[in-house]
C-alpha positions as CSV (number, residue, x, y, z in Angstrom):
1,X,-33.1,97.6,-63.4
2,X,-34.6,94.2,-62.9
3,X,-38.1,94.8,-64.1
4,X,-36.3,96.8,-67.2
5,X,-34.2,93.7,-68.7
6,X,-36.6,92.7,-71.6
7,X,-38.9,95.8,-71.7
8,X,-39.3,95.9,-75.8
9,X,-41.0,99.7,-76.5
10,X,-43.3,99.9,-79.5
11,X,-45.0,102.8,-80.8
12,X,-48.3,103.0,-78.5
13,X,-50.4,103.2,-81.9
14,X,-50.2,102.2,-85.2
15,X,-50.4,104.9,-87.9
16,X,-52.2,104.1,-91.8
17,X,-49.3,105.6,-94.3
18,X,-49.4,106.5,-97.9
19,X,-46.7,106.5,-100.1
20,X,-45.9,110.6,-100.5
21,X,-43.0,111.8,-102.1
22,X,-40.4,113.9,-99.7
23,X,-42.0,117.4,-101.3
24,X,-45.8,116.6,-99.9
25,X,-44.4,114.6,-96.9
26,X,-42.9,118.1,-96.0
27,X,-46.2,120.0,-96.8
28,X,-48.1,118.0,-94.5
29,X,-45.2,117.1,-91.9
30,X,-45.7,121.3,-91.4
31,X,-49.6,120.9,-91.5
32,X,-49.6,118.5,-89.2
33,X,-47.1,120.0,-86.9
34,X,-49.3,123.0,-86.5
35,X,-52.2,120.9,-84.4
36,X,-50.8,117.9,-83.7
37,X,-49.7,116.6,-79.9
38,X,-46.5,115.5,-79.5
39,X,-47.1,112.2,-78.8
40,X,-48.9,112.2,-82.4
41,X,-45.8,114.0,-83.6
42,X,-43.5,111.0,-82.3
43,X,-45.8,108.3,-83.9
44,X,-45.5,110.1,-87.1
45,X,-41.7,110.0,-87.5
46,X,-41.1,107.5,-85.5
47,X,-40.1,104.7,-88.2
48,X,-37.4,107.1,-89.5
49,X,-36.3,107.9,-86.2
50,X,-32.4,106.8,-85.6
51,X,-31.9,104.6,-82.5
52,X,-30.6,107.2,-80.7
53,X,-33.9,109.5,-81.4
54,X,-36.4,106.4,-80.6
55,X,-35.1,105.8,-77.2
56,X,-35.6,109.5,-76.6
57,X,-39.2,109.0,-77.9
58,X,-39.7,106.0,-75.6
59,X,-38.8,107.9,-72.9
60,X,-41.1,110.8,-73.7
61,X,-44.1,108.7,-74.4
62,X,-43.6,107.0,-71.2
63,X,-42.6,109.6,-68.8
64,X,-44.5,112.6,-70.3
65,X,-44.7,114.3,-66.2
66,X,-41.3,113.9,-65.7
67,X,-39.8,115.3,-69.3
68,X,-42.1,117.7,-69.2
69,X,-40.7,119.4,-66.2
70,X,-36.7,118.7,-67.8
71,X,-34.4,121.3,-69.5
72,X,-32.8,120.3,-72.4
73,X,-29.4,119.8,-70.4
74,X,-31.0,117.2,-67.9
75,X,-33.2,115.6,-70.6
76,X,-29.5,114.8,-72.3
77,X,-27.9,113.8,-69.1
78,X,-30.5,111.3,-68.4
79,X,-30.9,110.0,-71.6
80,X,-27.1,109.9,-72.0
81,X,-26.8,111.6,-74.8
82,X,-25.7,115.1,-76.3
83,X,-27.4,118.3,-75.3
84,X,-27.5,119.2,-79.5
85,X,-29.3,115.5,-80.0
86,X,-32.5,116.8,-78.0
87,X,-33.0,120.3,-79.6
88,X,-32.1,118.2,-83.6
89,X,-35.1,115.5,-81.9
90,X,-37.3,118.5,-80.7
91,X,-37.1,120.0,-84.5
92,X,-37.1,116.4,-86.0
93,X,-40.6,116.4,-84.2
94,X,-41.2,119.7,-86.1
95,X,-41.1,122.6,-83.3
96,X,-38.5,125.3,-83.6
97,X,-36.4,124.5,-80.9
98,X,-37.0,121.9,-77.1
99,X,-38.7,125.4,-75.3
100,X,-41.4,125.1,-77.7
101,X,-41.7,120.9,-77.7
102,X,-41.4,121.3,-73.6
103,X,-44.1,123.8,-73.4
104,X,-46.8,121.7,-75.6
105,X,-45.0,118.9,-73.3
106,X,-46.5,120.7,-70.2
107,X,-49.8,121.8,-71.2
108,X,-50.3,118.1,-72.2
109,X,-49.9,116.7,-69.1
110,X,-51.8,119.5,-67.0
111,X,-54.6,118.3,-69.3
112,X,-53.9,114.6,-69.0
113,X,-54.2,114.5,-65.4
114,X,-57.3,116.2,-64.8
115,X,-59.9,112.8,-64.2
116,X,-62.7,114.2,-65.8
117,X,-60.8,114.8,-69.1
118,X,-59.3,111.7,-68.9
119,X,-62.8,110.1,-69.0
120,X,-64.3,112.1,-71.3
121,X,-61.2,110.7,-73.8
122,X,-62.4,107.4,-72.8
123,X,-66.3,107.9,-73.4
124,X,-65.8,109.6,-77.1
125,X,-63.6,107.2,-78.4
126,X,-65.5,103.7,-77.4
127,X,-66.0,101.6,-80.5
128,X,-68.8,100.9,-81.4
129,X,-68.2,97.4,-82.2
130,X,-67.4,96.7,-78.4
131,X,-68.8,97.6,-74.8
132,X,-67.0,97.9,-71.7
133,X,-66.6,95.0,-70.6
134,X,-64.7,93.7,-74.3
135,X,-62.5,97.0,-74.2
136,X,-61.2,96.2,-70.3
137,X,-60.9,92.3,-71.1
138,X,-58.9,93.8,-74.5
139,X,-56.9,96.3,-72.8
140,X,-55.8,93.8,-69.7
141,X,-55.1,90.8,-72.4
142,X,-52.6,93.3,-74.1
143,X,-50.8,94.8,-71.0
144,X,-50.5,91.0,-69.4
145,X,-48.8,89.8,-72.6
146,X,-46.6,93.1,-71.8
147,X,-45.9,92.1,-68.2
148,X,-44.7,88.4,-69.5
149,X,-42.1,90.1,-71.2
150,X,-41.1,92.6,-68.8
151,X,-41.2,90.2,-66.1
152,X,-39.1,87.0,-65.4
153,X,-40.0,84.5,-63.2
154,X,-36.7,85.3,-61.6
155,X,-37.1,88.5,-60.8
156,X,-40.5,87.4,-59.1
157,X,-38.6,84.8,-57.0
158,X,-36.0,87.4,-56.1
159,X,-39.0,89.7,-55.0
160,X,-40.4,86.5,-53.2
161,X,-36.8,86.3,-50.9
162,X,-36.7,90.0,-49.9
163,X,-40.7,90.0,-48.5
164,X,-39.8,86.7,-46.9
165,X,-36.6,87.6,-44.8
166,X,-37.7,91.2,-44.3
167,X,-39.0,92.2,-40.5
168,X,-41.5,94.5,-41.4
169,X,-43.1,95.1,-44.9
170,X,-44.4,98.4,-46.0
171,X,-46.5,98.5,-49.0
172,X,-47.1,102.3,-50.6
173,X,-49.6,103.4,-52.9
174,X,-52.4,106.5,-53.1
175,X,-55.4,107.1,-55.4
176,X,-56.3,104.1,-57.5
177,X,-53.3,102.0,-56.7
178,X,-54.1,102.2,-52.7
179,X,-56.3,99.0,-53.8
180,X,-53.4,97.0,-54.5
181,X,-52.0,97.8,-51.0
182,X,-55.2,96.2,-49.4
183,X,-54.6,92.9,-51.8
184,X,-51.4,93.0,-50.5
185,X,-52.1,93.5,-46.9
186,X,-55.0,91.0,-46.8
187,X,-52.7,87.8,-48.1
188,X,-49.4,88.8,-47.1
189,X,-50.3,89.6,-43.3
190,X,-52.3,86.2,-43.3
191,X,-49.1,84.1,-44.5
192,X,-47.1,85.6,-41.3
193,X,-45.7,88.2,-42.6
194,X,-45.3,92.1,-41.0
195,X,-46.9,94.5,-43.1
196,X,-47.8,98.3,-42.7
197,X,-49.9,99.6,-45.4
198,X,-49.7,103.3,-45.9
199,X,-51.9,105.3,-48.2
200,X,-51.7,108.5,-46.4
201,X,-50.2,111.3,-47.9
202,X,-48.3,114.7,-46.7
203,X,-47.4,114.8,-43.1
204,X,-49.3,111.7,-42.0
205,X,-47.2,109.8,-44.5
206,X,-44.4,109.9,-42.4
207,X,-46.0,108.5,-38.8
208,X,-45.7,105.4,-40.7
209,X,-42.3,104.8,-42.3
210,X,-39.9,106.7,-39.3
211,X,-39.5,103.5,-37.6
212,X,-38.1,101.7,-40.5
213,X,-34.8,100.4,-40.0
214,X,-32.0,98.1,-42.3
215,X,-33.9,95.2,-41.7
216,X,-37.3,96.3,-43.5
217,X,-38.6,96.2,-47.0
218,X,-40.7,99.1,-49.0
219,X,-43.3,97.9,-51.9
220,X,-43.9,100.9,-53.5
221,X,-46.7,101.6,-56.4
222,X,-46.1,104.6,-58.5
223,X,-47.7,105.2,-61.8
224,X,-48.3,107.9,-64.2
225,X,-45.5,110.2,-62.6
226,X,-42.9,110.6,-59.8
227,X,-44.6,111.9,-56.5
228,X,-43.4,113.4,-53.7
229,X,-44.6,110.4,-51.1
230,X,-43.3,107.8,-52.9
231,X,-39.7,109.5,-53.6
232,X,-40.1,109.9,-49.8
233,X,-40.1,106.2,-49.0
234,X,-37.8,104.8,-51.6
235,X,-35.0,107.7,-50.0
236,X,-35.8,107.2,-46.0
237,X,-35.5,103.3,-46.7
238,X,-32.5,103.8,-48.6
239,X,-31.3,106.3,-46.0
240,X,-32.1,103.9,-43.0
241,X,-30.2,100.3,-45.0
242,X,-33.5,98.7,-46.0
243,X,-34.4,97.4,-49.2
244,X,-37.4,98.7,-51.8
245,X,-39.4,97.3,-54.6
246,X,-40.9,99.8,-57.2
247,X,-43.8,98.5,-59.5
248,X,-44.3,101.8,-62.1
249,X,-45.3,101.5,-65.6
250,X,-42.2,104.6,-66.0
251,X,-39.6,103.5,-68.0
252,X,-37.1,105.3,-66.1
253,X,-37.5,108.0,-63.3
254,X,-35.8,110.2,-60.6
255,X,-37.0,106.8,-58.4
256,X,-36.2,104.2,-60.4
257,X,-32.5,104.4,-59.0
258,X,-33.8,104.8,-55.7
259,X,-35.4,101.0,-55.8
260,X,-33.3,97.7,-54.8
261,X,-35.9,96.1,-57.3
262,X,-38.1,97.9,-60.5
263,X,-41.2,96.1,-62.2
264,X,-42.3,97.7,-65.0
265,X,-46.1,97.3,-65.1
266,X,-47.9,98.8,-68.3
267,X,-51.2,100.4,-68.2
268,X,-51.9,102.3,-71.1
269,X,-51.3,105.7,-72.0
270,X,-52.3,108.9,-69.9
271,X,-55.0,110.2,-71.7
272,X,-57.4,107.3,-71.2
273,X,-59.2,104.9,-68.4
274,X,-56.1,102.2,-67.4
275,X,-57.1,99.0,-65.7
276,X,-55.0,97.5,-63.0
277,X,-55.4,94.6,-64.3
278,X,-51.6,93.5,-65.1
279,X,-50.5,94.6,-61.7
280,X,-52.8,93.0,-60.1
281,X,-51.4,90.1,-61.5
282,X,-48.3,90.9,-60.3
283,X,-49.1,90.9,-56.7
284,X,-51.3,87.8,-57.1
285,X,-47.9,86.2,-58.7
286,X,-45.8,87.9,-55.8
287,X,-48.6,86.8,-53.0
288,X,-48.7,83.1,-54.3
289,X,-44.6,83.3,-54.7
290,X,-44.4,83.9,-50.7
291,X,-47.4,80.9,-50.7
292,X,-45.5,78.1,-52.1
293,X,-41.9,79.6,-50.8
294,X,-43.7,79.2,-46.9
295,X,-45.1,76.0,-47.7
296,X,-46.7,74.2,-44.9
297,X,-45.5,77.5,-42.3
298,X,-48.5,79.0,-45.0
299,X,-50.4,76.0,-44.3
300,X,-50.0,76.6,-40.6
301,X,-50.5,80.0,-40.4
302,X,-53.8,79.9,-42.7
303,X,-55.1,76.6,-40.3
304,X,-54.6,78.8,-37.0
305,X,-57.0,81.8,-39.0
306,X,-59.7,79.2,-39.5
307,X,-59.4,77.3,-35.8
308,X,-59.6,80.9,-34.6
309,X,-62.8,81.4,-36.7
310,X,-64.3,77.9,-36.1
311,X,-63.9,79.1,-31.9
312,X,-66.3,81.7,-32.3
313,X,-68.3,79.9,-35.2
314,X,-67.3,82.4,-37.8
315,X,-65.5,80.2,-40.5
């Protein structure tokens, strides 16, 4: 996928480490497995992991919703390996077999989504050496630096060409990310373009997207996990001949070959606050791509906002 070409995984924490000789490592691999989560169980032994075994981890730590709900079978058939390679990773991480890593997998991420616990990670772990406003600043410095090397300039430009030449432009997003639909809208719509922002979900969802035909374009924001609206829109605009762009921070997904386009946009892990700070700056990058590709048509269109305004004295 585009947005996938130079995505360079890294453990999501850095670990202190003794030197232990293999009898005590053992001893307190077993200790550890006994409490331990499983993304704390992949950190541990991720260093020794084989190449193979780390891009299974990557994909765990990155798509916990979506491996959770995975047998073995389709965990190997996405991951392209052997079924025999998960269950050996699943006991590598020190569980007995994948039913008992899938299980701690699940009860994870029923406790990772619920807001409130998600916050209360955030409050009892602030430093004290910084407030809120250095953690946020911290947090969106790191993931930007992230989106650099995710992201080509390219792969902007080619995002740039499809909103330009498409007839209609629906952007998609619900919860948090519904903000970066309004961004969108606000810019976008003012530099002549047609766009329908949805944020409606179940049935309502789909009295927007019916009418869209071969010659319209999806923007679709989907983090955390798959959900059911957004694998709605990425299949009826495949269905219909149009063309989608997906801006997830999933490393892979059921969507991901869905999309004409994926940007990978990092946020931090589950189990804490994540600004939207890095894709924000991805539709600021995408909004002043369509700026400077319009040139003076953006000029125009912009001029004919403010003469309206100056009519009625509002500018």
């Amino acid at each position: 996928m585009q947005g996938l070409l130079n995505y360079n995984p890294r453990p999501l924490v850095t670990l202190n480490r003794t030197n232990r000789n293999s009898k005590g490592c053992c001893a307190d691999m077993r200790a550890d497995a006994t409490a331990a989560s499983t993304t704390e169980r992949i950190h541990l032994k991720y260093e020794s992991m084989s190449r193979g075994q780390r891009r299974l981890a990557d994909f765990v730590l990155q798509n916990g919703p979506e491996a959770a709900m995975m047998s073995s079978a389709e965990l190997a058939s996405a991951m392209q390996m052997s079924e025999s390679s998960v269950v050996r990773f699943a006991q590598l991480l020190g569980y007995q077999g994948y039913p008992s890593m899938r299980q701690q997998l699940q009860s994870e991420v029923l406790s990772q989504f619920r807001s409130s616990e998600r916050v209360a990670a955030m409050v009892h772990s602030q430093s004290p050496e910084g407030g809120p406003l250095a953690t946020i600043v911290s947090e969106t410095c790191h993931h930007l630096q992230q989106l650099l090397l995710n992201v080509s300039e390219d792969q902007v430009a080619e995002a740039v060409g499809r909103i330009i030449h498409a007839e209609k432009l629906i952007v998609f997003g619900e919860g948090a990310p519904a903000s970066l639909t309004v961004l969108a809208e606000f810019w976008l719509s003012r530099l002549g373009c047609n766009v329908v922002r949805v944020n409606q979900t179940g049935r309502r969802l789909f009295d927007q997207i019916f009418q869209a035909s071969a010659c319209d374009l999806a923007m679709v924001f989907a983090f955390r996990s798959v959900n059911r609206e957004a694998m709605a829109v990425l299949e009826h605009l495949n269905a219909q001949g149009g063309e989608t762009i997906l801006i997830t921070d999933l490393v892979n997904s059921r969507m991901h070959p869905l999309a004409t386009q994926v940007f990978l946009v990092q946020r931090g892990p589950m189990d804490a606050f994540r600004p939207l700070g890095a894709a924000l700056a991805l539709v600021d990058a995408l909004i002043l791509g369509v700026m400077l590709a319009k040139g003076d048509d953006a000029v125009e269109q912009l001029s004919r906002l403010d003469a309206l305004r100056r009519r009625y004295d509002w500018l």
